[in-house]
C-alpha positions as CSV (number, residue, x, y, z in Angstrom):
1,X,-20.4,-3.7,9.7
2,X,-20.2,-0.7,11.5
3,X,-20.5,2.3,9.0
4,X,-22.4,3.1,6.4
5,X,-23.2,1.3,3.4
6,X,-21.4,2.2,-0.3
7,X,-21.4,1.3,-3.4
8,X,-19.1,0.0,-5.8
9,X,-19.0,-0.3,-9.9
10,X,-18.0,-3.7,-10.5
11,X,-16.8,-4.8,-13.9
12,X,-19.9,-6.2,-15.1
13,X,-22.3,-2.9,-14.7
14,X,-23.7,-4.1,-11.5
15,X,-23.7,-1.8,-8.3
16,X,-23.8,-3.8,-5.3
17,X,-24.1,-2.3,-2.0
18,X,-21.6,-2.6,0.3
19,X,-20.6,-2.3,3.9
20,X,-18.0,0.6,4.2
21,X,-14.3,0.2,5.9
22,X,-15.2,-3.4,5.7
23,X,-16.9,-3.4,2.1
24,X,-19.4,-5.9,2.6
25,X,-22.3,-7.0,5.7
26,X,-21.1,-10.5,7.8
27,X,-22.7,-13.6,6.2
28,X,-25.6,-13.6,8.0
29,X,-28.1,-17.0,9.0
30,X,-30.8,-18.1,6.6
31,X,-34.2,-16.9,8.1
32,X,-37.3,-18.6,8.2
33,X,-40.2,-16.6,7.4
34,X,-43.8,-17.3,6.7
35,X,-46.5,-14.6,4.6
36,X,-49.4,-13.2,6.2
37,X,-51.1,-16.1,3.8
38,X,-49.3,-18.7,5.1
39,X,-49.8,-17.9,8.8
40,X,-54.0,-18.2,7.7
41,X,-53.5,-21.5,5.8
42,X,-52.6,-24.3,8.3
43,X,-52.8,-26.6,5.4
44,X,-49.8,-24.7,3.0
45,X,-46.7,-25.8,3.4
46,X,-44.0,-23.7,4.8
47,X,-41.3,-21.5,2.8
48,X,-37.7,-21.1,3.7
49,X,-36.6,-17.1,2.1
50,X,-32.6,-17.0,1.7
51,X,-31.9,-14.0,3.7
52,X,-27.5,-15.2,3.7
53,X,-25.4,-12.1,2.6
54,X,-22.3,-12.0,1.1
55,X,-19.4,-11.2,3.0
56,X,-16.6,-9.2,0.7
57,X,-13.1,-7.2,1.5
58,X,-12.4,-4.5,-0.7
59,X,-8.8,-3.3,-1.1
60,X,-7.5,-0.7,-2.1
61,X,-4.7,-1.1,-4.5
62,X,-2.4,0.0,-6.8
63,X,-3.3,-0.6,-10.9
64,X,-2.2,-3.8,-12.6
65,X,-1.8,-3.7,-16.2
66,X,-1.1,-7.7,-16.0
67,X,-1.3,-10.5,-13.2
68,X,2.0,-12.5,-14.4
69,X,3.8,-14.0,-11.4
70,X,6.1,-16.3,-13.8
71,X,7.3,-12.8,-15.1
72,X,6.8,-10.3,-12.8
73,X,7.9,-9.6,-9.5
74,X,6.4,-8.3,-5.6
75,X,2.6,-8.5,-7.0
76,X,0.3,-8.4,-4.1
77,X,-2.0,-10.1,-5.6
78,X,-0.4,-13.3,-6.8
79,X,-1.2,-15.1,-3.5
80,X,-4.7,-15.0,-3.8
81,X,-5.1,-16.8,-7.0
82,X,-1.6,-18.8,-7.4
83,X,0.1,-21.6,-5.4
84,X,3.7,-22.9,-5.6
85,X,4.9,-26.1,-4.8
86,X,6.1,-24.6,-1.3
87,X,4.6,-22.0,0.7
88,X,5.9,-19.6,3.2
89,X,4.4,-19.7,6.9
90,X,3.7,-16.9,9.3
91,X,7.5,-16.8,9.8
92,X,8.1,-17.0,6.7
93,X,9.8,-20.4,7.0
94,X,9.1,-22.8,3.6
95,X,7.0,-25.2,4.1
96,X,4.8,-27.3,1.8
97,X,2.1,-26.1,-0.8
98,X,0.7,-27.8,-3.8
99,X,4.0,-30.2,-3.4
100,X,2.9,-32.0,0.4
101,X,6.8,-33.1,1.0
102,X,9.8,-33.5,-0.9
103,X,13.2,-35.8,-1.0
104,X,16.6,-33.9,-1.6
105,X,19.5,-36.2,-2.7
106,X,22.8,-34.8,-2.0
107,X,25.0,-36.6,-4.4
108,X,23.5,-35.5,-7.6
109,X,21.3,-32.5,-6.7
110,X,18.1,-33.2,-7.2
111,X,14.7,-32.3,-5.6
112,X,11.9,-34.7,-6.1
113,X,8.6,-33.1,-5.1
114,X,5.6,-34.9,-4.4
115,X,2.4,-33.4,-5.2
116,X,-0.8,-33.0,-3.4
117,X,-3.8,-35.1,-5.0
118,X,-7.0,-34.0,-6.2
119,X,-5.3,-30.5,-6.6
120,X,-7.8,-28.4,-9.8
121,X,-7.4,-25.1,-11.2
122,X,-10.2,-22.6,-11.4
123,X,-11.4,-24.0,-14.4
124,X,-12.1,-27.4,-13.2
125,X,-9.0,-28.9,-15.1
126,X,-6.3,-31.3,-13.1
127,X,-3.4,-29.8,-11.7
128,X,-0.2,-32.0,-12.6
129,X,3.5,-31.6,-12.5
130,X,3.7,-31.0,-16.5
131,X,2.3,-27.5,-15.3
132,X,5.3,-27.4,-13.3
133,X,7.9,-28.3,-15.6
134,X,5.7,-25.9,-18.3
135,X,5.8,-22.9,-15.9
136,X,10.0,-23.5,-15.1
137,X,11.2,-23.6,-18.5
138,X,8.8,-21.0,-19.1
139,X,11.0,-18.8,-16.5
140,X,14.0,-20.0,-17.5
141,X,13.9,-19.5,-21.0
142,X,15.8,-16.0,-21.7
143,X,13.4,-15.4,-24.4
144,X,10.5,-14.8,-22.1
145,X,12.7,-12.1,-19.9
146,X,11.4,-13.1,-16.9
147,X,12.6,-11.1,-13.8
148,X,12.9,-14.1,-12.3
149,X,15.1,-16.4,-14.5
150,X,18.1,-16.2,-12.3
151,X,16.3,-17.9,-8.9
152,X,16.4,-20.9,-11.6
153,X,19.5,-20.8,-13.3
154,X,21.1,-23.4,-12.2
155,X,18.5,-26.2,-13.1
156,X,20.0,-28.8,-15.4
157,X,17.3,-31.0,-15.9
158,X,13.6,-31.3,-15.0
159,X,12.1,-34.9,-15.0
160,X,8.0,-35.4,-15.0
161,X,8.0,-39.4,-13.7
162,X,3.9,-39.1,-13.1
163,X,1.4,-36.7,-12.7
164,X,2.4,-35.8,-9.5
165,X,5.8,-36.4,-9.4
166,X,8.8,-34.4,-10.0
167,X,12.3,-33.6,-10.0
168,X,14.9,-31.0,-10.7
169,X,18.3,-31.3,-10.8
170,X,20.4,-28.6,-10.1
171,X,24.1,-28.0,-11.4
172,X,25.3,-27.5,-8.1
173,X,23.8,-27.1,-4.7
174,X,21.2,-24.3,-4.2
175,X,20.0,-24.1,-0.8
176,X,17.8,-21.6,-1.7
177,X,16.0,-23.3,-4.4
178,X,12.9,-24.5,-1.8
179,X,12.4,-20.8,-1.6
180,X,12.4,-20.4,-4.8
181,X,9.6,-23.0,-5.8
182,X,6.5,-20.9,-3.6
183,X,7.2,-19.3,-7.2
184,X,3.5,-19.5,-8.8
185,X,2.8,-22.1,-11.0
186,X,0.8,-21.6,-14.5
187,X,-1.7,-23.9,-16.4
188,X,0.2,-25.7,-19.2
189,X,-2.8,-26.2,-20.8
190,X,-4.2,-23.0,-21.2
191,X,-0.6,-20.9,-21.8
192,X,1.4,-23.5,-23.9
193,X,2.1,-21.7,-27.2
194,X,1.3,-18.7,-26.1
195,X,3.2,-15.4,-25.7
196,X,4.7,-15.3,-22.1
197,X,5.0,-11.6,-22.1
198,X,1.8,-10.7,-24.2
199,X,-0.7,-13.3,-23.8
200,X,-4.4,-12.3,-22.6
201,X,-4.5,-15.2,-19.9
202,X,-2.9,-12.6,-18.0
203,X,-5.5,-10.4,-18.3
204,X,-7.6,-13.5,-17.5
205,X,-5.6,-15.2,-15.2
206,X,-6.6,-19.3,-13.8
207,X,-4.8,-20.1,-10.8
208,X,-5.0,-22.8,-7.9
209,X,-5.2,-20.5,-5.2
210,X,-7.9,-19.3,-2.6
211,X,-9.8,-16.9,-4.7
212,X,-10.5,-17.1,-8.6
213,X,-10.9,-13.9,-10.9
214,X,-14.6,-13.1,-11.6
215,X,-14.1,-9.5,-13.4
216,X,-12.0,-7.4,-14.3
217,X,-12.5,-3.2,-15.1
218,X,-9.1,-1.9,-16.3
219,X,-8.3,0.7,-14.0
220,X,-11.1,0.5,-11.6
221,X,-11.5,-3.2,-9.9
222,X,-10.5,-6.6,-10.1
223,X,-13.1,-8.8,-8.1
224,X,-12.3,-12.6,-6.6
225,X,-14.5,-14.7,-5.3
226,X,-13.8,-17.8,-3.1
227,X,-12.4,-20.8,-4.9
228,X,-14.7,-23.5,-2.8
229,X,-12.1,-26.4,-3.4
230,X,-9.2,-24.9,-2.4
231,X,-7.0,-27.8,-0.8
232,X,-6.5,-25.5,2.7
233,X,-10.3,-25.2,3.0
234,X,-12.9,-22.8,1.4
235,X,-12.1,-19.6,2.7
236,X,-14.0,-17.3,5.1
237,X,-14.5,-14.2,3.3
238,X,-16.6,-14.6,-0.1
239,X,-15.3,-12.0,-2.1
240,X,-12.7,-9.8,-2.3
241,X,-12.2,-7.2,-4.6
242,X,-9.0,-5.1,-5.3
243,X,-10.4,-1.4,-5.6
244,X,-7.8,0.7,-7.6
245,X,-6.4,3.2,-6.0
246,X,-3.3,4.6,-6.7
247,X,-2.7,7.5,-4.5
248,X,-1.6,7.2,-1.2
249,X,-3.9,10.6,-0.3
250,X,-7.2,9.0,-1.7
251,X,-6.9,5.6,-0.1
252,X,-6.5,7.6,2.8
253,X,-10.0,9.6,2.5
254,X,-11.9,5.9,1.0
255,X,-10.6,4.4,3.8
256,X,-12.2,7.2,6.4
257,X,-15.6,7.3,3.6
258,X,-15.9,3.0,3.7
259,X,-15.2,2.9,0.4
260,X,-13.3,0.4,1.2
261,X,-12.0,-1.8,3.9
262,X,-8.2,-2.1,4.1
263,X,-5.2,-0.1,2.6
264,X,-1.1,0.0,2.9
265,X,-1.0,3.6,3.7
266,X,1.8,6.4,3.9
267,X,3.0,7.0,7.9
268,X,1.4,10.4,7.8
269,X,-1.9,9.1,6.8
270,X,-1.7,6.2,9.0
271,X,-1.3,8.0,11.7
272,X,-5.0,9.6,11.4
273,X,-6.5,6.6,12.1
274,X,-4.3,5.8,15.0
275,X,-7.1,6.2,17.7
276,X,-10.3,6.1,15.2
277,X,-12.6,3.2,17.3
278,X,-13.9,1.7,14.4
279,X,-10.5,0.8,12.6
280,X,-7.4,-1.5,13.4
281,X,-3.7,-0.1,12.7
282,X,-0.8,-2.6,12.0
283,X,2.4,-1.3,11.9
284,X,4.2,-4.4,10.5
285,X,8.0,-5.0,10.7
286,X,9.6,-5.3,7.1
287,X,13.1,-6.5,5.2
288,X,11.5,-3.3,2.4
289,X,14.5,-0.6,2.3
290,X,14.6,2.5,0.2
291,X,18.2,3.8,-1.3
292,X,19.7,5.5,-4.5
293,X,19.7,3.6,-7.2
294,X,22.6,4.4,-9.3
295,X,22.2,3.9,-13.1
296,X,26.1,2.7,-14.1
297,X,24.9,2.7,-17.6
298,X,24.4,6.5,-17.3
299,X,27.8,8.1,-18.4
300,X,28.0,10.8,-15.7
301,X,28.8,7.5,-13.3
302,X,31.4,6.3,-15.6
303,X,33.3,9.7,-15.0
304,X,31.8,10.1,-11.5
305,X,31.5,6.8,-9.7
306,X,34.5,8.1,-7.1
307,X,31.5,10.3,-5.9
308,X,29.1,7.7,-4.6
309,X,30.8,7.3,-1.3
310,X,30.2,10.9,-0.6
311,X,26.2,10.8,-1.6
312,X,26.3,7.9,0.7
313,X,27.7,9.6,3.9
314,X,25.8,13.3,2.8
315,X,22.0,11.8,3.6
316,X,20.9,12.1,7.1
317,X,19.2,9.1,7.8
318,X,17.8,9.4,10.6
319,X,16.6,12.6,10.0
320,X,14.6,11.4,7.0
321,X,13.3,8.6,9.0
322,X,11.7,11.2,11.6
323,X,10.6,13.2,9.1
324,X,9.1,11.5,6.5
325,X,8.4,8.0,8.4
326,X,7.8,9.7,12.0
327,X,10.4,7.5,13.1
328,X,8.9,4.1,11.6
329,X,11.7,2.3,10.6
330,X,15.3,2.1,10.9
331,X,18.4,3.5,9.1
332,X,19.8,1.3,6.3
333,X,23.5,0.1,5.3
334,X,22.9,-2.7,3.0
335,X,20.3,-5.2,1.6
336,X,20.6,-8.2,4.7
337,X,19.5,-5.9,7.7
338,X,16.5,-8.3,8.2
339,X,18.5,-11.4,8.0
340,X,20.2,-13.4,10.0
341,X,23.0,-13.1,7.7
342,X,23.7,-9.5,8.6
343,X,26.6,-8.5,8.6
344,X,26.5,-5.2,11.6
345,X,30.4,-4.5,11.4
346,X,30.6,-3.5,7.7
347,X,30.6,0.5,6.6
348,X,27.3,2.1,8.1
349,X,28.1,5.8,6.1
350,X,26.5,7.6,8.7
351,X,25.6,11.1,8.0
352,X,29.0,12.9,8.1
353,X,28.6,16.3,5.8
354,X,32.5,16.9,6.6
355,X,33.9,13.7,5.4
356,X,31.3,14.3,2.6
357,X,33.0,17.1,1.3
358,X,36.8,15.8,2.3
359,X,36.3,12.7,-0.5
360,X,34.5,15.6,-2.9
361,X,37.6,17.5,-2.8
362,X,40.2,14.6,-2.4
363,X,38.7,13.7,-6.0
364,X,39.1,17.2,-7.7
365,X,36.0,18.9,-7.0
366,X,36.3,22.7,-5.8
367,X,33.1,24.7,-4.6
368,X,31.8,27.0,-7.2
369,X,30.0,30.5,-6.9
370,X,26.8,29.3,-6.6
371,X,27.4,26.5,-3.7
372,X,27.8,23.3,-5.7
373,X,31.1,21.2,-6.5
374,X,32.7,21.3,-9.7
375,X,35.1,18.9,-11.7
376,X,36.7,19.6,-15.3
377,X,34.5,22.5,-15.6
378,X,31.1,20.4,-14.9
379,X,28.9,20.9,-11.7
380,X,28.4,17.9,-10.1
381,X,25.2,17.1,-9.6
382,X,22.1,14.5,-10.4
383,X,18.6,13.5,-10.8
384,X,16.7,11.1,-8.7
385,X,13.8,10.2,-10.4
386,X,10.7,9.0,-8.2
387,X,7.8,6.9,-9.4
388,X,4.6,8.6,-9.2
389,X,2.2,7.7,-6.5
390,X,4.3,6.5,-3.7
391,X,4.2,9.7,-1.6
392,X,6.9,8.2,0.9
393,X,9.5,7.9,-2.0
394,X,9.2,10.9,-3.4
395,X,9.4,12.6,0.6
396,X,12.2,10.6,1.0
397,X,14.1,11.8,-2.4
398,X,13.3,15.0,-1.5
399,X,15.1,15.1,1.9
400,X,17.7,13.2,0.7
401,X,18.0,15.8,-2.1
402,X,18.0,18.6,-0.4
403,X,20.8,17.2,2.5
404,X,23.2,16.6,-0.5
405,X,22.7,20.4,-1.7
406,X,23.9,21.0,1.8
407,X,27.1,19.5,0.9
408,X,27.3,20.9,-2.3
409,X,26.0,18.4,-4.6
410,X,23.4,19.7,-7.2
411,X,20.8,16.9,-6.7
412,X,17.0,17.2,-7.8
413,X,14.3,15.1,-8.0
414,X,11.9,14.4,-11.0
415,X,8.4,12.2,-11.1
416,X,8.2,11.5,-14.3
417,X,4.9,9.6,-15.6
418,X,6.7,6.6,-17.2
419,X,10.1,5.5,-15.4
420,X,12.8,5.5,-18.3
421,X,15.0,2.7,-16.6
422,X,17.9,2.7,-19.3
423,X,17.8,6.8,-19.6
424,X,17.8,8.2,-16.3
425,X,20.9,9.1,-14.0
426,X,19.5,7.4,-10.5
427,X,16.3,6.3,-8.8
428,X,14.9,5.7,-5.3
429,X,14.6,2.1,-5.6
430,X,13.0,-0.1,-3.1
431,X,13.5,-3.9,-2.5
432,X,13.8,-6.6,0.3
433,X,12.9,-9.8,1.4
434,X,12.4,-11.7,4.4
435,X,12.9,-14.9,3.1
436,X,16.4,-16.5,2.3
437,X,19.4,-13.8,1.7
438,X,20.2,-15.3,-1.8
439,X,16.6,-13.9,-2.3
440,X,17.4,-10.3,-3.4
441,X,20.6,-10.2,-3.6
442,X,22.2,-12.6,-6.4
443,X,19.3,-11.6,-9.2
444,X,19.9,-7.6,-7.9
445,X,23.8,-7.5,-7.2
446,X,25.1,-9.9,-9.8
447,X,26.5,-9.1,-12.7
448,X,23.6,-9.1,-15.5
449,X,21.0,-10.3,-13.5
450,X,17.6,-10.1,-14.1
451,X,16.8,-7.3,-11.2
452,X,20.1,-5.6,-11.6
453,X,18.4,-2.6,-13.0
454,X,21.3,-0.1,-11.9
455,X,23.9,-2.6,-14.4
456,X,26.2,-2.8,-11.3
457,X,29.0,-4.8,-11.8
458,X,31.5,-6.3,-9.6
459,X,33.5,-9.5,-9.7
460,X,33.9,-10.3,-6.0
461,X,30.2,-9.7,-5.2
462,X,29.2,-12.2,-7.8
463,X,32.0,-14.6,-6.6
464,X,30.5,-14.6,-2.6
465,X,27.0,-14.3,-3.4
466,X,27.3,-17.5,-6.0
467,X,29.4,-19.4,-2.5
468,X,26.6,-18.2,-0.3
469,X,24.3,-20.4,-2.1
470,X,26.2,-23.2,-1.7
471,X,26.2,-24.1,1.3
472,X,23.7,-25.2,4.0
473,X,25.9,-24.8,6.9
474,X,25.1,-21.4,8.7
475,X,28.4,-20.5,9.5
476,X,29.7,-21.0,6.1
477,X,27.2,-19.2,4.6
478,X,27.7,-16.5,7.0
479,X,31.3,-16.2,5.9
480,X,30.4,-15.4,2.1
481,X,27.8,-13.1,3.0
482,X,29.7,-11.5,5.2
483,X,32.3,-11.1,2.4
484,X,29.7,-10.1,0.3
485,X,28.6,-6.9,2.2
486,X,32.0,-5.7,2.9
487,X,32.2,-5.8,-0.5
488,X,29.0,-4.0,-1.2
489,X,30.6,-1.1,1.4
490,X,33.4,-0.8,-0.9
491,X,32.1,-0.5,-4.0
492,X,28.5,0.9,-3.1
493,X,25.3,-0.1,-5.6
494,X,22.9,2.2,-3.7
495,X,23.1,4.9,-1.1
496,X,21.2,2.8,1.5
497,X,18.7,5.0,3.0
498,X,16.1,3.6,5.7
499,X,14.1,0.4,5.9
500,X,10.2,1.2,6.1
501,X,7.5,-0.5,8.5
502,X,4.5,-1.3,6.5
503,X,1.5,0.7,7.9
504,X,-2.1,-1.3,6.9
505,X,-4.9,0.3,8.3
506,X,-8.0,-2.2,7.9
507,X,-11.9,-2.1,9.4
508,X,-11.2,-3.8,12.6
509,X,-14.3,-5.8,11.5
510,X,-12.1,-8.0,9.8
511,X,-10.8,-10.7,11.8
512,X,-7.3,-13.3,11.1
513,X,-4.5,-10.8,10.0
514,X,-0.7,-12.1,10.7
515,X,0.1,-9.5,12.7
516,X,4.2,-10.7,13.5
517,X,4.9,-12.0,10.1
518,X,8.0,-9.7,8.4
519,X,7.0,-8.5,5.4
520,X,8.8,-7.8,1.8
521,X,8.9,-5.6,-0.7
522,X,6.1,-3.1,-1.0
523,X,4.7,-4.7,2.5
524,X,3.6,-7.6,0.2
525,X,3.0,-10.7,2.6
526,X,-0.1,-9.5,4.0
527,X,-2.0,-11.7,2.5
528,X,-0.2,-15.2,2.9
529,X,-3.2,-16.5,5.2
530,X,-6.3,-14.7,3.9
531,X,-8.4,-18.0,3.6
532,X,-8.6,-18.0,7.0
533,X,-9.3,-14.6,7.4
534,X,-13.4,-13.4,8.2
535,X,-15.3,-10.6,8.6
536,X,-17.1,-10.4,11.8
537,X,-19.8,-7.8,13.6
């Protein structure tokens, strides 16, 4: 490739050497050669010397303490060695995976999927639908905690009739529920009896998917190589290895040094590599927005809540957005923005400091001496904690921050090393997804759901985003959602703040990147094609 060579520790103690800002050399052509001997004796037979390099992609990610899709939630790199029964396409429609069709019957329910034959995990075992059924009940069983229970709670009954037959049927209609099965399926075999939270196979994950796990150094790499039977084809690339990386800063200055290949950078750093020849920037549309997180188990909202609307229109979105973003992305006012089932004409809270402070006092609050509000002889005020790392978070709490001290609210911001998700007062959460709006929304709104971190709570919501579901027809659905975000206005969650683009900056070496597909959460969807990715010279 076109910079220098570097090496990288892999788990096993080896260095290899490898092509910078692309990680790896292309997979070059056997040579034929012949020795100096061999050119003098016409009567030896020829040699063939293996001269065929390995092509790799190195990554630079964030740390994984665990690779548990069943459990866990937004993991980059779940797609690379899982498969669900459905997959998502590059626009991000559902269509089939390990399953190759399926039969829907109205009148009672029930999906019947039909899997693929001659499917095998990494470890050479059959894949069947009993790894199906075991991975489902493994979600749906509220002793495992899985963040994703709710996308399944309405299953009834889950029938195995063959090895590659099977069928769920649901308590009432779900017509999100084909979404919902690109959910990663686990080996039965190798995870039955074992603890779904704790177990070491997901430190030593087996999967179906285009790339297998060869090593593993905590905190350093996790390195994949091809998975040669994959049923879409062997893919292009032979390795790939996710280099850990935390900070946005450092990817930044591997990315410039080739140590490695590909990174979701910050805007700020981004932009450095915006006319650098040898690299490829994609600034790639996503449904990821960032907002206050309010923590309604935190007593200061129980005496507070009247407050929120106020947070909501003191934060200068766009302001934030040209700051901290240099203008990639777009101001946000609820979780569907990237749907179709948007809903445009519901409560935007645009930045208006006066009305700010009208609702501040209309609720009791008088200015103190030193510039902040004050109700029943307590300034009123909060903290936004920030996970470490992120640097476009913590910018964006920051601004935000400092915009409601304009308006007299005392807000700060904290990074503390460990979130404390019960303990703190708010957060600046991000989610999203570009898939179905029931995705998102009913397992983060609804009432003690398995992503409602912020313990919101609100009859009505739960009533119009369980209808939404429902139905297939678009303009009932519509009607629900619609419903559902006026709602939302009323009774605000979060202080919406801005949806992000997701800024990749890769070795434009490497060839096969969906450039048009919306992303989700954390720009995770990057990766929904790499089999056919390659690296080319």
């Amino acid at each position: 490739m076109k910079k220098k060579m570097v090496a990288v520790l892999l788990a096993v103690g080896l260095v290899i050497s490898l092509a910078a800002c692309g990680g790896a050399s292309e997979t070059g052509n056997t040579a034929e050669t012949k020795t100096e001997n061999e050119e003098t004796a016409g009567d030896e037979p020829e040699e063939e010397a293996e001269n065929t390099e390995e092509s790799t992609l190195v990554y630079g990610s964030g740390d994984y303490t665990r690779i548990n899709p069943a459990m866990d939630e937004h993991c980059e790199i779940n797609v690379l060695l899982f498969n669900g029964l459905t997959a998502h396409d590059a626009d991000d429609q559902v269509v089939p995976g390990l399953a190759e069709s399926w039969d829907y019957d109205e009148d009672t329910y029930t999906y019947t999927f039909h899997i693929r034959d001659g499917i095998k995990w990494h470890d050479g075992e059959p894949f069947t639908a009993d790894d199906v059924k075991f991975t489902i009940e493994a979600i749906m069983d509220p002793d495992n905690g899985s963040e994703n229970a709710p996308n399944y709670e309405d299953v009834q009954e889950i029938t195995v009739t063959d090895d590659r037959t099977i069928a769920f049927k649901l308590a009432e209609p779900n017509v999100a529920f084909l979404e919902y099965m690109t959910m990663a399926i686990l080996p039965k075999h190798l995870l039955d009896g074992e603890d779904m939270q704790e177990s070491d196979f997901f430190r030593h994950p087996i999967g179906t998917g285009p790339y297998k796990l060869e090593s593993w150094d905590a905190g350093q790499s996790i390195v994949m190589v091809k998975n040669e039977d994959y049923y879409l084809g062997s893919p292009k690339i032979d390795k790939v290895i996710f280099k850990i990386v935390e900070d946005d800063n450092t990817q930044a200055v591997q990315l410039q040094s080739g140590e490695i290949d590909m990174a979701l950078l910050d805007p700020k750093n981004a932009q450095s590599f915006k006319d650098a020849e040898d690299y490829t920037c994609y600034d790639m549309t996503t449904s990821d927005y960032r907002g206050i997180m309010f923590n309604f188990g935190n007593d200061y909202w129980t005496e507070n809540k009247d407050i929120i609307p106020a947070v909501c229109y003191g934060i200068d979105r766009q302001a934030i957005i040209d700051a901290v973003l240099l203008g990639q992305g777009m101001p946000a006012y609820g979780p569907l923005q990237r749907n179709i089932y948007n809903d445009e004409n519901v409560e935007h809270y645009d930045y208006n400091p006066e009305k700010a402070k009208e609702i501040l006092e209309n609720a009791g609050c008088t200015m103190g001496d030193d510039g902040f509000y004050e109700r029943n002889g307590e300034e009123i005020g909060f903290v936004i904690s920030v996970m470490s790392g992120e640097q476009d978070r913590i910018d964006i709490a920051q601004a935000a921050a400092q915009q409601l001290q304009e308006i007299g609210i005392n807000c700060t911001v904290d990074i503390p090393a460990q979130m404390d998700w019960g303990g703190q007062m708010a957060c600046l959460i991000g989610w999203g997804s570009p898939f179905d709006a029931d995705d998102h929304t009913y397992k983060v709104f609804g009432t003690d759901k398995g992503a409602n971190y912020s313990g919101y709570s609100n009859e009505k919501v739960d009533e119009y985003l369980t209808l939404a579901r429902q139905y297939e027809d678009q303009e009932t659905r519509a009607k629900y959602y619609d419903l559902f975000q006026e709602e939302l206005a009323k009774d605000p969650a979060y202080a919406f703040i801005c949806y992000i683009d997701a800024n990749y900056v890769a070795d434009s070496d490497i060839k096969g990147i969906s450039e048009q597909t919306v992303l989700g959460h954390h720009g995770v969807g990057i990766f929904w094609n790499i089999q056919d990715w390659e690296i080319t010279e």
